[in-house]
C-alpha atoms as an extended CHARMM CRD file, in Angstrom:
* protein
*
       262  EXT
         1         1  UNK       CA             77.0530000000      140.5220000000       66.0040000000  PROA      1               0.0000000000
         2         2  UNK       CA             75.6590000000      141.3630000000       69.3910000000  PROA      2               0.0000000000
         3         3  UNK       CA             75.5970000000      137.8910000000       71.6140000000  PROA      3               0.0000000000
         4         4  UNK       CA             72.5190000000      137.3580000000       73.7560000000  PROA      4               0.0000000000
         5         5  UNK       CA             73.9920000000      138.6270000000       77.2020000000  PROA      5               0.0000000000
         6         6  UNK       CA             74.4210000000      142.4210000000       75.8790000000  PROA      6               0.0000000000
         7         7  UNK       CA             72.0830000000      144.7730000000       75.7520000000  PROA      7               0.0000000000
         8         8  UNK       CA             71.3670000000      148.3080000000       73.9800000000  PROA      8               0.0000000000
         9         9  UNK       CA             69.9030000000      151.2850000000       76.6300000000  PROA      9               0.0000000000
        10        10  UNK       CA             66.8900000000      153.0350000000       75.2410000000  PROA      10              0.0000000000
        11        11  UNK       CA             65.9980000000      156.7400000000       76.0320000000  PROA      11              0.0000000000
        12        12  UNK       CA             62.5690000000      156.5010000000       77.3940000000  PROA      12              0.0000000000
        13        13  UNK       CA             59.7590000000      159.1130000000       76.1540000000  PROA      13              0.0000000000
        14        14  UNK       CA             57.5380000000      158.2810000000       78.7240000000  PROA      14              0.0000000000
        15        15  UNK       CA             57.3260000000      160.7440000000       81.6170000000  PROA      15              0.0000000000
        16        16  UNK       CA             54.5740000000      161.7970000000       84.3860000000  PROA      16              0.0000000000
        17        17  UNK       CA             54.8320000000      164.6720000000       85.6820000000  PROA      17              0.0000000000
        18        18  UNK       CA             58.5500000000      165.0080000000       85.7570000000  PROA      18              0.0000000000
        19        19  UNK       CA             59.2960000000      161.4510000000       86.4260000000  PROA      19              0.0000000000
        20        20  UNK       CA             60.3730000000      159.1260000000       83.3710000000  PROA      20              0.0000000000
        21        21  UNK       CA             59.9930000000      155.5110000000       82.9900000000  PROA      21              0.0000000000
        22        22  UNK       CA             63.0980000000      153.3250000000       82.9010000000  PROA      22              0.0000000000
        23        23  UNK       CA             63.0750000000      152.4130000000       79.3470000000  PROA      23              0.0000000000
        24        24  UNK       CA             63.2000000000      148.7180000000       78.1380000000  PROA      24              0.0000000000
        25        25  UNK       CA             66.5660000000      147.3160000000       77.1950000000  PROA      25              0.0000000000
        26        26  UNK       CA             67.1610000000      145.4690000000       74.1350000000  PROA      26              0.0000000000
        27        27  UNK       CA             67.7350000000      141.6250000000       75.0360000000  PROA      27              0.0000000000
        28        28  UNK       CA             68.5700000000      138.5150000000       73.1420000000  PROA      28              0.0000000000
        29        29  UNK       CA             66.1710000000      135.5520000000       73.6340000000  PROA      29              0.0000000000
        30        30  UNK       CA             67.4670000000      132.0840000000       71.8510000000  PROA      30              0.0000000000
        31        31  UNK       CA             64.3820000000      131.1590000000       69.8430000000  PROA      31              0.0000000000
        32        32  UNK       CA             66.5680000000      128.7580000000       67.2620000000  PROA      32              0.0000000000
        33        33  UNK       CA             65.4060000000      125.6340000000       68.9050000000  PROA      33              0.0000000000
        34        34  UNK       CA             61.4440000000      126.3980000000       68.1220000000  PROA      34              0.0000000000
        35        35  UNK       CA             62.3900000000      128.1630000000       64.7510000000  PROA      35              0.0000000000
        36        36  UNK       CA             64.0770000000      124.2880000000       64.2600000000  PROA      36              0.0000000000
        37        37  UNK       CA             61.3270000000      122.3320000000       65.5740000000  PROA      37              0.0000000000
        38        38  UNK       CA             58.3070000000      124.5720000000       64.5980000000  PROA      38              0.0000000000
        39        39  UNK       CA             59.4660000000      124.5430000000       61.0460000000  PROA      39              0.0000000000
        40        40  UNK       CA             59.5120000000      121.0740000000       60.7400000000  PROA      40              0.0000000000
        41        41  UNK       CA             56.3600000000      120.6530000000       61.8760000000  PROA      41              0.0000000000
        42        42  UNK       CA             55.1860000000      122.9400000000       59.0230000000  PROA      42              0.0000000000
        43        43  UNK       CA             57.0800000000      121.2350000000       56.5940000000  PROA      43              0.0000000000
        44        44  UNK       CA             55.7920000000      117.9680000000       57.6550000000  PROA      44              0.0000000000
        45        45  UNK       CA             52.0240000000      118.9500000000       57.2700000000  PROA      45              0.0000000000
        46        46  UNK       CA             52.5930000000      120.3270000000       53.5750000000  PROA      46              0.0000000000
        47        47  UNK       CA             52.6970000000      115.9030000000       53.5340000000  PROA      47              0.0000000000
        48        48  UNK       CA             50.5090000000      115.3740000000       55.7720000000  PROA      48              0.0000000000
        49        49  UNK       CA             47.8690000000      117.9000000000       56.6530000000  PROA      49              0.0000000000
        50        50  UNK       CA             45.9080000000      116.0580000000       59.2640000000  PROA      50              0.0000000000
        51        51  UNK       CA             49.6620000000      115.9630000000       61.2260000000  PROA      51              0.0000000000
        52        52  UNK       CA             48.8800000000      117.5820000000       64.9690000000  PROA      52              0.0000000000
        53        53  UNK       CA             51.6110000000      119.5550000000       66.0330000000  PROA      53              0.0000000000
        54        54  UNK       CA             52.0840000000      119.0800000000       69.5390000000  PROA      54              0.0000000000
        55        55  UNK       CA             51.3240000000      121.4570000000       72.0990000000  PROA      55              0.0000000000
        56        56  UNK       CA             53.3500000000      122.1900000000       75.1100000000  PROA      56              0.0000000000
        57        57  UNK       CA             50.9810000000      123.9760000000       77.9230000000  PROA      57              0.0000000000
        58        58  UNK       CA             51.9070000000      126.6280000000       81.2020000000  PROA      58              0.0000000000
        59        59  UNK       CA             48.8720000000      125.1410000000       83.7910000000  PROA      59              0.0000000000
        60        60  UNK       CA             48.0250000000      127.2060000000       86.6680000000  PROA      60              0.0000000000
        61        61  UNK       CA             47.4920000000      125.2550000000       89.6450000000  PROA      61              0.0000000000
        62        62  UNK       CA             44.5500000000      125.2050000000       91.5760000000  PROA      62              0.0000000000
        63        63  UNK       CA             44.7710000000      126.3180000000       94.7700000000  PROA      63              0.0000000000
        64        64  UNK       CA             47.2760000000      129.0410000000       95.8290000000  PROA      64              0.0000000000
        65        65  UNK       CA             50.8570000000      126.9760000000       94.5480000000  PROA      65              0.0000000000
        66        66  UNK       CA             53.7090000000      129.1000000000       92.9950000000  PROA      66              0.0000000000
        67        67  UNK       CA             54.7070000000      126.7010000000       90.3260000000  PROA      67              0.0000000000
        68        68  UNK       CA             53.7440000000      126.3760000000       86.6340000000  PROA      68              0.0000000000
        69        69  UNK       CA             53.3200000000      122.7180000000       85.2280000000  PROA      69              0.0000000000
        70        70  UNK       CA             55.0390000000      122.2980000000       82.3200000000  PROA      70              0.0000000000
        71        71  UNK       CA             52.7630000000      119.4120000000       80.5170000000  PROA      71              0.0000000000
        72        72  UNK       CA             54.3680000000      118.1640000000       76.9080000000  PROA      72              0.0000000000
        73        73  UNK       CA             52.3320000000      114.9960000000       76.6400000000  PROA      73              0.0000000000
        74        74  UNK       CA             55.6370000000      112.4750000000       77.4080000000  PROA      74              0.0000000000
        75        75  UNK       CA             55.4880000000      112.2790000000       81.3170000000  PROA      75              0.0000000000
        76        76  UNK       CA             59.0570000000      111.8470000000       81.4840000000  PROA      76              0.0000000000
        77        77  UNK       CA             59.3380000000      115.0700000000       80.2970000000  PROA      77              0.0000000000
        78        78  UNK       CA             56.8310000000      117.0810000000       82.2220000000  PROA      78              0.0000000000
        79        79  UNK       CA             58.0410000000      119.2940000000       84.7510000000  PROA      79              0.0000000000
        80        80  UNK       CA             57.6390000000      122.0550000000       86.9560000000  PROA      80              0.0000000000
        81        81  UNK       CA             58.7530000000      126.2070000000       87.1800000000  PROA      81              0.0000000000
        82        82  UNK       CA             57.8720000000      129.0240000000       89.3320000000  PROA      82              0.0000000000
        83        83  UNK       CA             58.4470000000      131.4550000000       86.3260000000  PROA      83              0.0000000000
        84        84  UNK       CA             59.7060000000      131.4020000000       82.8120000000  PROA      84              0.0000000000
        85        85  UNK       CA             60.2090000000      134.0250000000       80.2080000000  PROA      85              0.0000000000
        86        86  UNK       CA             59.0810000000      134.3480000000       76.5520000000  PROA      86              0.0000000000
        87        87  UNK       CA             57.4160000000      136.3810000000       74.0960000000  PROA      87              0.0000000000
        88        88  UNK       CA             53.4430000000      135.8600000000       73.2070000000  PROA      88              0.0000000000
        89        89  UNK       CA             53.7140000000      135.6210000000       69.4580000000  PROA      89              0.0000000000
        90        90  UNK       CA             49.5780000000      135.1390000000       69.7310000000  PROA      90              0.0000000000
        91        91  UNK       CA             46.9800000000      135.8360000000       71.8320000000  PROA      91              0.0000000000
        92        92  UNK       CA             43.1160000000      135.5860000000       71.3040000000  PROA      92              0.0000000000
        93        93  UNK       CA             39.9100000000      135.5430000000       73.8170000000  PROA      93              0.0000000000
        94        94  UNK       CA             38.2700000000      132.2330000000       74.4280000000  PROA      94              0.0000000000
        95        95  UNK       CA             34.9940000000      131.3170000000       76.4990000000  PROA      95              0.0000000000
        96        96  UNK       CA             33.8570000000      127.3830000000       77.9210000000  PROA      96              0.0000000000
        97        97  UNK       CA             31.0750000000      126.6010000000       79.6500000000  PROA      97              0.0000000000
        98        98  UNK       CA             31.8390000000      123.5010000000       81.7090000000  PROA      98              0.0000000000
        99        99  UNK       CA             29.2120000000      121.0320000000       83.3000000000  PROA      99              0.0000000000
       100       100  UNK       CA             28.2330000000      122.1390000000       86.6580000000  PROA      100             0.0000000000
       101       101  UNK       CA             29.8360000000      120.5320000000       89.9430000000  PROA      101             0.0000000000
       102       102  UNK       CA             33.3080000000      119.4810000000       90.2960000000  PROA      102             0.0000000000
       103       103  UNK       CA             33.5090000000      117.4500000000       87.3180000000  PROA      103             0.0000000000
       104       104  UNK       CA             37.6240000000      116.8120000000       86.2840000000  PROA      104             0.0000000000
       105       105  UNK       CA             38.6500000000      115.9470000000       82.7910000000  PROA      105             0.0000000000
       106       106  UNK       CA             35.1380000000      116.8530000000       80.9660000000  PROA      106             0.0000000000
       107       107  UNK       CA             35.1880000000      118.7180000000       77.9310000000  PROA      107             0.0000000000
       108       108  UNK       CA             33.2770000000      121.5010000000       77.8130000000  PROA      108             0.0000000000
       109       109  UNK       CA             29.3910000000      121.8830000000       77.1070000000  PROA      109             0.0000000000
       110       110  UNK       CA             29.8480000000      125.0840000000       74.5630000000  PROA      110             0.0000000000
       111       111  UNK       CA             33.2210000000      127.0440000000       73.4790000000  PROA      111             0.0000000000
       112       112  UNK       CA             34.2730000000      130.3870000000       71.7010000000  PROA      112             0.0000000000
       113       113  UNK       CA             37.6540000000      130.5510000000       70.1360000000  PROA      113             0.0000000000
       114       114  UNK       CA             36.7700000000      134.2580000000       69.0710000000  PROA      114             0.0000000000
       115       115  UNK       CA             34.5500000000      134.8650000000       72.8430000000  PROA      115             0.0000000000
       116       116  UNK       CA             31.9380000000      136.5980000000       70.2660000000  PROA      116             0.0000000000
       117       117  UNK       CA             30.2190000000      133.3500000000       69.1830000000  PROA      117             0.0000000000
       118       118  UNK       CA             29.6290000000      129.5160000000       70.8200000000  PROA      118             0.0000000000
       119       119  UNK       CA             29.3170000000      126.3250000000       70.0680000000  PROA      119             0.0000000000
       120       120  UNK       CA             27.1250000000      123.3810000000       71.4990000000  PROA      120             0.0000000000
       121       121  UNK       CA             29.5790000000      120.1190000000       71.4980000000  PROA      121             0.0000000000
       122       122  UNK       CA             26.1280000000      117.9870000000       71.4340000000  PROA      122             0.0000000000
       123       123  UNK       CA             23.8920000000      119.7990000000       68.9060000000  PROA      123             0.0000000000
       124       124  UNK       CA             26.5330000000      122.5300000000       66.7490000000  PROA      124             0.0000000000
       125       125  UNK       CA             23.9580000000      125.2650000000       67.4970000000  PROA      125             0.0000000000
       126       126  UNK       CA             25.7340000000      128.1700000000       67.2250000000  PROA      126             0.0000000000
       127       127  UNK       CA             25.2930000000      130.9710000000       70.0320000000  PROA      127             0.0000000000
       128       128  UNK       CA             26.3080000000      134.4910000000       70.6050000000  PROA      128             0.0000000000
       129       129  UNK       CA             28.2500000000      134.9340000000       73.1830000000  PROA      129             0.0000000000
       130       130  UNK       CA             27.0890000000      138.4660000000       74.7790000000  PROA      130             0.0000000000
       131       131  UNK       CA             23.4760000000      137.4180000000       74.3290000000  PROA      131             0.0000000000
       132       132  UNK       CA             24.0540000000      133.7620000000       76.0330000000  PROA      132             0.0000000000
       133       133  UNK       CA             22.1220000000      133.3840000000       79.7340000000  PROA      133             0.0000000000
       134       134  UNK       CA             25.6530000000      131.3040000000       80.3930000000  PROA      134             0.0000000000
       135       135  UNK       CA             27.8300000000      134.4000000000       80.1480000000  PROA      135             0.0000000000
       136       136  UNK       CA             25.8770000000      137.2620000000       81.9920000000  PROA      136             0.0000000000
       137       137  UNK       CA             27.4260000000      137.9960000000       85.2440000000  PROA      137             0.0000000000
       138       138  UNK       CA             25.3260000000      136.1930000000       88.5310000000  PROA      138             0.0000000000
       139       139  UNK       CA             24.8460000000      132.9650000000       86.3520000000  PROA      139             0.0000000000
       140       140  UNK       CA             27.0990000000      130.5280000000       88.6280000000  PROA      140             0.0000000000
       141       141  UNK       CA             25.6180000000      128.5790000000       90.5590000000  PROA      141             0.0000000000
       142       142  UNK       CA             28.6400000000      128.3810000000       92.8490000000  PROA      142             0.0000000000
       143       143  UNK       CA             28.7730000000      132.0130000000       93.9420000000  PROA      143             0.0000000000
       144       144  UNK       CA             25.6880000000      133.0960000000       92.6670000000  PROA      144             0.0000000000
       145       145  UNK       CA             28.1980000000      136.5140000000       90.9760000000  PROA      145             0.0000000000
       146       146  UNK       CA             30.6640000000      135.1370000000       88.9020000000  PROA      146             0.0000000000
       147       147  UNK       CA             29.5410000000      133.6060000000       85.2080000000  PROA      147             0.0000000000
       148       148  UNK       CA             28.8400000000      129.9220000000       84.5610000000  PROA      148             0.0000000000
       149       149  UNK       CA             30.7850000000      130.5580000000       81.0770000000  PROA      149             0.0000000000
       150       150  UNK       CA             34.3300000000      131.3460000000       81.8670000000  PROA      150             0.0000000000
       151       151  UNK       CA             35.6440000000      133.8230000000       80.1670000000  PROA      151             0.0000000000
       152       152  UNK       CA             39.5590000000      133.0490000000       79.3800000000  PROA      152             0.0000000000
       153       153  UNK       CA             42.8790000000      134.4830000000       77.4430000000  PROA      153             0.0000000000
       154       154  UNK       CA             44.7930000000      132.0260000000       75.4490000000  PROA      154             0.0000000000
       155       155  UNK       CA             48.6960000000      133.1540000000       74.9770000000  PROA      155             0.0000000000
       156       156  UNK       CA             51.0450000000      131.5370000000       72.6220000000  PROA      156             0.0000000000
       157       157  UNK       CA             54.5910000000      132.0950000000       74.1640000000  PROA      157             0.0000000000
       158       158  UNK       CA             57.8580000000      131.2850000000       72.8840000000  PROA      158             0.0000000000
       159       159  UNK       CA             59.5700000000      130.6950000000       76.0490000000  PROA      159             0.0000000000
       160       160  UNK       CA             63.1130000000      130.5560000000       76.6600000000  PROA      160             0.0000000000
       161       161  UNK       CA             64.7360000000      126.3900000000       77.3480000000  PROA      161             0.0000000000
       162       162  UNK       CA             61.9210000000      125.0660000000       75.2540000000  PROA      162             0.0000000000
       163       163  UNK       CA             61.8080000000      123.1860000000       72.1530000000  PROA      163             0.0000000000
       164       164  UNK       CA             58.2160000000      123.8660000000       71.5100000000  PROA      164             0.0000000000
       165       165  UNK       CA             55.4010000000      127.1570000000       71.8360000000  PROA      165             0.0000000000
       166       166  UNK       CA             53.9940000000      127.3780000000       75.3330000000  PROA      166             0.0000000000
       167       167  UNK       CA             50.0370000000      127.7110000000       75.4430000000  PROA      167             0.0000000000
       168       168  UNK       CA             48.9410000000      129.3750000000       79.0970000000  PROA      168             0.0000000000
       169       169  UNK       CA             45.7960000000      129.5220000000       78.5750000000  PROA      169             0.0000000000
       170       170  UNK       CA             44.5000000000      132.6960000000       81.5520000000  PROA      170             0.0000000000
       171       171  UNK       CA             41.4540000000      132.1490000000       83.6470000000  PROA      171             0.0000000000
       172       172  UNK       CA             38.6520000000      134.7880000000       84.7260000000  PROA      172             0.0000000000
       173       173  UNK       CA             40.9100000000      135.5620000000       87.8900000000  PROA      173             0.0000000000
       174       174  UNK       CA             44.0080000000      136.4780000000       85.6140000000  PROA      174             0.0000000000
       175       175  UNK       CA             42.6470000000      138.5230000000       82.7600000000  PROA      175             0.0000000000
       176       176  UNK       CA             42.3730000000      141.9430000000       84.5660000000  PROA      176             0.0000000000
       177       177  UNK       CA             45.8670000000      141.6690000000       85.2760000000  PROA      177             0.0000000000
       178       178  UNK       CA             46.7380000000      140.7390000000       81.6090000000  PROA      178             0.0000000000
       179       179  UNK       CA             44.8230000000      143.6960000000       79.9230000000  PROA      179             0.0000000000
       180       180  UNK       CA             46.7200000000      145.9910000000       82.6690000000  PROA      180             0.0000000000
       181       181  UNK       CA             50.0070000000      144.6250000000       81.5700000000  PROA      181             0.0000000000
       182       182  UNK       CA             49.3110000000      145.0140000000       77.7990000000  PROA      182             0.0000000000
       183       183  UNK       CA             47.8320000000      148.8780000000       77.7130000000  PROA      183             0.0000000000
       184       184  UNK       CA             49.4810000000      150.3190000000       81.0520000000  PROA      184             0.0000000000
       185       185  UNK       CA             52.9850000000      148.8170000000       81.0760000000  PROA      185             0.0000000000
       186       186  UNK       CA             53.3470000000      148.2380000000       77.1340000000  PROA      186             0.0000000000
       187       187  UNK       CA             50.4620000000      150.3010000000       75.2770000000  PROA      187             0.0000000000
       188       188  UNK       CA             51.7830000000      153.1580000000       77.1840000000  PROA      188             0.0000000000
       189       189  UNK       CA             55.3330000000      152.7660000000       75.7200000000  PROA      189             0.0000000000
       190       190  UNK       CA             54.5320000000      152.1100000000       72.5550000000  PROA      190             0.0000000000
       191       191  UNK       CA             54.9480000000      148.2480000000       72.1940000000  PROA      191             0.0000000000
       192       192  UNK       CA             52.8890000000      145.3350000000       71.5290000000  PROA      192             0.0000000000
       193       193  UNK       CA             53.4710000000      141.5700000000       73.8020000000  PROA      193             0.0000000000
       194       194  UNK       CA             54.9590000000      140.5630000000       70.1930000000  PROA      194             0.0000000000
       195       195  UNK       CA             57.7330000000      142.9580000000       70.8450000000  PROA      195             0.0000000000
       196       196  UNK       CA             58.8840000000      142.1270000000       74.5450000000  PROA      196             0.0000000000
       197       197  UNK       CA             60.3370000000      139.1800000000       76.4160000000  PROA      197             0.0000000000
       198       198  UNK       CA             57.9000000000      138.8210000000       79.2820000000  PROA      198             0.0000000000
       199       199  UNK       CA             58.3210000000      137.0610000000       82.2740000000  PROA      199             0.0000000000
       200       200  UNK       CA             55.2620000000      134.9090000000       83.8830000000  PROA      200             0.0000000000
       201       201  UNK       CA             55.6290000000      133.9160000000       87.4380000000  PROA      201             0.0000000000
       202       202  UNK       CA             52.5620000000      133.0300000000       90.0290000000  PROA      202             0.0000000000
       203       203  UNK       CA             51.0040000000      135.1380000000       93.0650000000  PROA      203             0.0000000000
       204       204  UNK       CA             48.1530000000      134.2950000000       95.5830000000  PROA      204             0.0000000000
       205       205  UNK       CA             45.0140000000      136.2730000000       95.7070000000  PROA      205             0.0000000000
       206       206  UNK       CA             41.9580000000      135.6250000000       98.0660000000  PROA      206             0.0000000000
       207       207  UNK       CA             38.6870000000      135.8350000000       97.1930000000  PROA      207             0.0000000000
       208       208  UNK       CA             35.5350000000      136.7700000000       99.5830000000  PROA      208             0.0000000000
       209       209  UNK       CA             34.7830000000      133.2200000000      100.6090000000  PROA      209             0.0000000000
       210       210  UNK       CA             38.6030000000      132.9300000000      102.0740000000  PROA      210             0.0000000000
       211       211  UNK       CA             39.7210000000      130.6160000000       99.6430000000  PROA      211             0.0000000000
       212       212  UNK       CA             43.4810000000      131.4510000000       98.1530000000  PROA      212             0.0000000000
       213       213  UNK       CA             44.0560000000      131.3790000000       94.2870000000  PROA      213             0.0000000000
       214       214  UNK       CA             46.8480000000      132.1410000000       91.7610000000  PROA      214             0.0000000000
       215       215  UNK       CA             47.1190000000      134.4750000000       89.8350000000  PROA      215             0.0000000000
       216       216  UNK       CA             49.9910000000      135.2260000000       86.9170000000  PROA      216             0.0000000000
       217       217  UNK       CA             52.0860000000      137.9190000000       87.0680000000  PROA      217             0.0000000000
       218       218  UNK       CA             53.4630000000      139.6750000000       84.1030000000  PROA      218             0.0000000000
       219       219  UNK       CA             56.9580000000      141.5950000000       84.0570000000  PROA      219             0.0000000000
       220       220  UNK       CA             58.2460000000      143.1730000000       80.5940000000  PROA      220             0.0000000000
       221       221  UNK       CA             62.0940000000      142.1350000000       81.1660000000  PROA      221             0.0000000000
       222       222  UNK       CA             63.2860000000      143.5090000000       77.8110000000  PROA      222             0.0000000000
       223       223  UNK       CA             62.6330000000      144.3540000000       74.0170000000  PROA      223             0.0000000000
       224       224  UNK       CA             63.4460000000      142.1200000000       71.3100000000  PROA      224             0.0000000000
       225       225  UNK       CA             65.9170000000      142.7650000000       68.4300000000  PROA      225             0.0000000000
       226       226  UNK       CA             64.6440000000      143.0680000000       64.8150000000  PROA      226             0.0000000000
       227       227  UNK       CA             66.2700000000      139.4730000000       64.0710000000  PROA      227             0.0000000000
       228       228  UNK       CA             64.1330000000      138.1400000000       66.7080000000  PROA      228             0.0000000000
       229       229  UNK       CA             60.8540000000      139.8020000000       65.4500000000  PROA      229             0.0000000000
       230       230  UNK       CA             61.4650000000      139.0090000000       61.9440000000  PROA      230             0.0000000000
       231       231  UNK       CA             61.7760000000      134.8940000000       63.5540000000  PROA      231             0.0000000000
       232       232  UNK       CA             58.4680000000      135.6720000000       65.7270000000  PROA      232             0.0000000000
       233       233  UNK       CA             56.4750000000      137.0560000000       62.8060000000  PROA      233             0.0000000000
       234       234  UNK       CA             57.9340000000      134.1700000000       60.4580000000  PROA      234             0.0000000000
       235       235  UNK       CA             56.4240000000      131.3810000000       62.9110000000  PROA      235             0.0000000000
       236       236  UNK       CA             53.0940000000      132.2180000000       62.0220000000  PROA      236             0.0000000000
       237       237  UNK       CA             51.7150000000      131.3950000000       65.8150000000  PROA      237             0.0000000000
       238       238  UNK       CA             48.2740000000      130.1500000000       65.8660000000  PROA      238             0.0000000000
       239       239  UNK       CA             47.9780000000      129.8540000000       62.2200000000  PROA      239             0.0000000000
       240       240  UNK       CA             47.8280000000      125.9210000000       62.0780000000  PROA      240             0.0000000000
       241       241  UNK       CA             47.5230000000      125.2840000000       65.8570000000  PROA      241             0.0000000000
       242       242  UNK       CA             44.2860000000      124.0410000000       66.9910000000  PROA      242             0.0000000000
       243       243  UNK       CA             42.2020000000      126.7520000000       68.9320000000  PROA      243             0.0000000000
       244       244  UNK       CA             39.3500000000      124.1120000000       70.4890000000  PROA      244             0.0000000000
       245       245  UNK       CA             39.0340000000      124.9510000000       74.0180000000  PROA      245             0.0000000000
       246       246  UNK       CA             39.4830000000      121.7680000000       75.8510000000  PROA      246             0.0000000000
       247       247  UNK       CA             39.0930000000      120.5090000000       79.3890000000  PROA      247             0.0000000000
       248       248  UNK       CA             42.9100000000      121.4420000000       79.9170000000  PROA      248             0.0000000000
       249       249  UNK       CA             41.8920000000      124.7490000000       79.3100000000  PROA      249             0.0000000000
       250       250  UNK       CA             40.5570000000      125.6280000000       82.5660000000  PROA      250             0.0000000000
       251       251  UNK       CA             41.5410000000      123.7580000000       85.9240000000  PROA      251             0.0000000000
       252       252  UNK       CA             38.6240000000      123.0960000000       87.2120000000  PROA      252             0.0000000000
       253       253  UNK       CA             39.5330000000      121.0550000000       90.6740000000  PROA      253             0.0000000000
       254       254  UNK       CA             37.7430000000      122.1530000000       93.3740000000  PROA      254             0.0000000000
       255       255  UNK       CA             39.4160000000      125.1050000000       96.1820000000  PROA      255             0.0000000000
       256       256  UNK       CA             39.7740000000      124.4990000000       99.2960000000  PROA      256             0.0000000000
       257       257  UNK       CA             40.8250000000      127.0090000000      102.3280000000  PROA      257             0.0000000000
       258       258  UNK       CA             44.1170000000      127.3240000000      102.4170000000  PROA      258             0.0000000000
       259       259  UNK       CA             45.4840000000      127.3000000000      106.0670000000  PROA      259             0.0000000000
       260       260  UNK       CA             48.8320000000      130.0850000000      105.9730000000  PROA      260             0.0000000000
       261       261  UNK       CA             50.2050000000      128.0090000000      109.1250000000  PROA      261             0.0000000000
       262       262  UNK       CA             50.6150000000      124.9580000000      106.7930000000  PROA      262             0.0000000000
C-alpha cells in the first residue's frame, strides 16, 4: 500500500513547441477524517432530515491581508492560515445583490445559486439573471463600471487538517483567476479540480482607485489516487448542503488605501 508521503512520476503529454510540462505527481491527501464526519452527518439526516450539517468556510479578507479565516461556527475553534490545500469536490456559479452602502451582516436583496436565475428575498419574484438591470456591467453605484450584482464562485474543498468540507466562496476579483486555473493549468492536461490537490493561498492586487485587494491563488500540487477519487465521488459534495447565498458570502466591509510603509 503506497503511504501518503510517496509519490508516482507521470510522463507528461503536454508540450509547446518543444518544451513539455512537468507532469503532476500522484499524492496522498488524508480525507478519512471528513469521510468519518461527513458520513455521519448523512446518516443522521436519513432521522432527521431538517438536520443542518455544518459548514466550515475559507473568508477572504477585505483589504489586502494574506491570511484565510477559518470560521466553523465555535469561536474557540476559528482560526487563521495563509494557505491550505484540498481538492474542490464541487463547484457552482452564484450571484447576490446586496443593499447599497456599506451595510455589514445584511443578507442579500436577490440570489442565484445557478447565476442563470434570481430570487427576490422580499417578494419570491423570480428573475433572470442576464436580463436583470442589477447584473449588466456599469450598474454600481460605487464605481460607476463594476455590477451592483456580484457575480461569485462557490468551491467545496476537502482540505487537508480538517474535520469538515471547506466552502470559499470567490468574489468578482477572483474568478478570472479561477477559470484560468481550471482550463489553462488543468483543462490543458486533461484533469478536472475533482482530480487534483490544489493549494489556495492569498495575493494583493490594486485596483484603479489605489485601493489594495486579495486575490486567491491557485497551485495544482498533485493528482489524486483512484482510492481518493472513489472517497471524493462517494461524498456526494453539495448534494444536501445548503446553496443560499448568504451575507457571509461576500465580505462586504468597506476598502480603504492601503499605505505599503505600514
Amino acid at each position: 500500500m503506497r503511504k501518503k508521503s510517496e509519490v508516482v512520476i507521470q510522463k507528461s503529454k503536454v508540450s509547446l513547441f518543444g518544451r513539455v510540462r512537468e507532469a503532476l505527481a500522484e499524492v496522498g491527501i488524508d480525507l478519512e477524517a471528513i469521510e468519518e464526519t461527513y458520513g455521519y452527518f448523512v446518516k443522521m439526516r436519513t432521522e432527521d432530515p431538517e438536520l443542518k450539517i455544518p459548514i466550515y468556510r475559507a473568508r477572504i479578507p477585505s483589504g489586502a491581508g494574506k491570511m484565510f479565516d477559518i470560521i466553523t461556527g465555535d469561536d474557540d475553534f476559528d482560526t487563521s492560515v495563509p494557505k491550505f490545500k484540498g481538492v474542490v469536490a464541487y463547484f457552482h456559479n452564484c450571484n447576490a445583490l446586496f443593499p447599497e452602502g456599506d451595510i455589514m451582516n445584511q443578507p442579500p436583496i436577490c440570489s442565484s445559486v445557478d447565476g442563470y436565475e434570481g430570487v427576490e428575498l422580499a417578494t419570491g419574484e423570480l428573475r433572470n439573471c442576464s436580463e436583470c438591470p442589477n447584473n449588466q456591467w456599469g450598474s454600481s453605484s460605487k464605481d460607476g463600471r463594476g455590477k451592483a450584482c456580484k457575480n461569485m464562485r462557490r468551491l467545496f474543498i476537502l482540505a487537508e487538517d480538517s474535520d469538515m468540507p471547506l466552502v470559499l466562496t470567490l468574489p468578482p476579483s477572483s474568478i478570472a483567476g479561477w477559470d484560468k486555473y481550471k482550463s489553462a493549468v488543468l483543462g490543458v492536461q486533461r484533469y478536472s479540480p475533482q482530480e487534483v490537490v490544489t493549494e489556495f493561498s492569498l495575493d494583493t492586487n490594486t485596483n484603479a482607485q489605489g485601493i489594495k485587494y486579495s486575490v486567491v491563488k491557485f497551485k495544482a500540487v498533485g493528482v489524486v489516487g483512484n482510492k481518493q477519487r472513489t472517497a471524493i465521488k462517494a461524498l456526494g459534495m453539495g448534494e444536501i448542503y445548503n446553496k443560499n447565498v448568504g451575507d457571509e458570502d461576500y465580505n462586504v466591509s468597506p476598502l480603504t488605501p492601503v499605505d505599503d510603509a505600514v
